[in-house]
N, C-alpha and C positions, 0 to 999 in steps of 0.2 A: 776854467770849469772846476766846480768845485767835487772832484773825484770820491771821495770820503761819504758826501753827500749824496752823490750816485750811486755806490755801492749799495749801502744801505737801503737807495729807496729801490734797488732793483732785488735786495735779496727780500724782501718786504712782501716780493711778488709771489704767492706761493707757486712750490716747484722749482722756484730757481736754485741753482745749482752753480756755484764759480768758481774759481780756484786761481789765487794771485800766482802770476809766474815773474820770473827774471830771465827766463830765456825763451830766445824765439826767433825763430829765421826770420821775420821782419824789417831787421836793421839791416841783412842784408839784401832788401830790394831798395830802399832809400824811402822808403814810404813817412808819412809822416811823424815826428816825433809825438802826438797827442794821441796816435794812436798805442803804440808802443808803451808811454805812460798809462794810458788806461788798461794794459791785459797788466801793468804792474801794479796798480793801485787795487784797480773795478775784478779786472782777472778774466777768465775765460769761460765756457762753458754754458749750461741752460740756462734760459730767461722765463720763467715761466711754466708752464706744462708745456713745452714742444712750442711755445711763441717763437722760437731768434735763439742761435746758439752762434754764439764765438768760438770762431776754432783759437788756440794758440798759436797763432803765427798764420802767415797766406799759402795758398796755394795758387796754384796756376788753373785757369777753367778747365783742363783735360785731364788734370786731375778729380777732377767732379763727374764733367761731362764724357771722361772716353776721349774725347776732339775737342779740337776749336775753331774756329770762325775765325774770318779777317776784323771782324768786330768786335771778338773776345780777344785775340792774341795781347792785346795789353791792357786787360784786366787779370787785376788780384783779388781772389774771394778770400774773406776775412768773416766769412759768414754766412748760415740759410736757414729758411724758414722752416724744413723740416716736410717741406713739399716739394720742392727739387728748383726751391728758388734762391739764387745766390745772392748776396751783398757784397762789395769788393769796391777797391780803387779800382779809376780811369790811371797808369801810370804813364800819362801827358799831361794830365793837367790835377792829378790826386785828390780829383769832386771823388764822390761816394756814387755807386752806379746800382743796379740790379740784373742780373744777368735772366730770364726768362727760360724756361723748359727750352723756347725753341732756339737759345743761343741769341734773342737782340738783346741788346743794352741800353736800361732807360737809365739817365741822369735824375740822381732823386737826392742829393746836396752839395754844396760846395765844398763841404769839409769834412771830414770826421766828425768831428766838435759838433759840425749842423746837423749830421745825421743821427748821433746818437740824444743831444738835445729836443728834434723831433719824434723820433720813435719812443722813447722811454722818459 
């Protein structure tokens, strides 16, 4: 993925807002290295007027939500829409998930790379 090329077409969007980082709890939940690369290159922060924001690094659901579910417990939100919908790794199998108001979990790519190529 040609990251440089992403930036650009996402700061393009008016309102966005990013900020490249080099540090980020990330590395240590073992999550993907593409993602990691992109808060270093793309960076973190708004997409838009309140589209998709990046946090810098994940969090755990119950940190968003207060609780978790037996169906959040291993997801990592890496992300929300700014309406109380979350974005985040499956960390079983590191597809890209969304985590819904009422805590289920839809699968919506297989990768990073797929997800962020599909939304933006």
């Amino acid at each position: 993925m040609d990251y440089q090329e992403l930036r650009a077409r996402l700061q393009a969007i008016d309102g966005t807002q990013l900020t490249l980082t080099e540090e980020t709890n990330a590395g240590e939940f073992g999550v993907p290295d593409e993602y990691i690369e992109f808060l270093r290159q793309v960076g973190y922060g708004r997409i838009g007027n309140s589209q998709f924001q990046f946090f810098d690094g994940v969090v755990f659901v119950d940190e968003i939500f207060g609780y978790e579910t037996p169906e959040t417990e291993n997801v990592l939100i890496f992300g929300d829409d700014y309406q109380g919908v979350c974005t985040g790794f499956d960390k079983e199998s590191w597809g890209v998930v969304r985590v819904l108001h009422d805590q289920s979990v839809v699968p919506i790519a297989d990768s990073f790379e797929s997800f962020v190529s599909q939304e933006f």
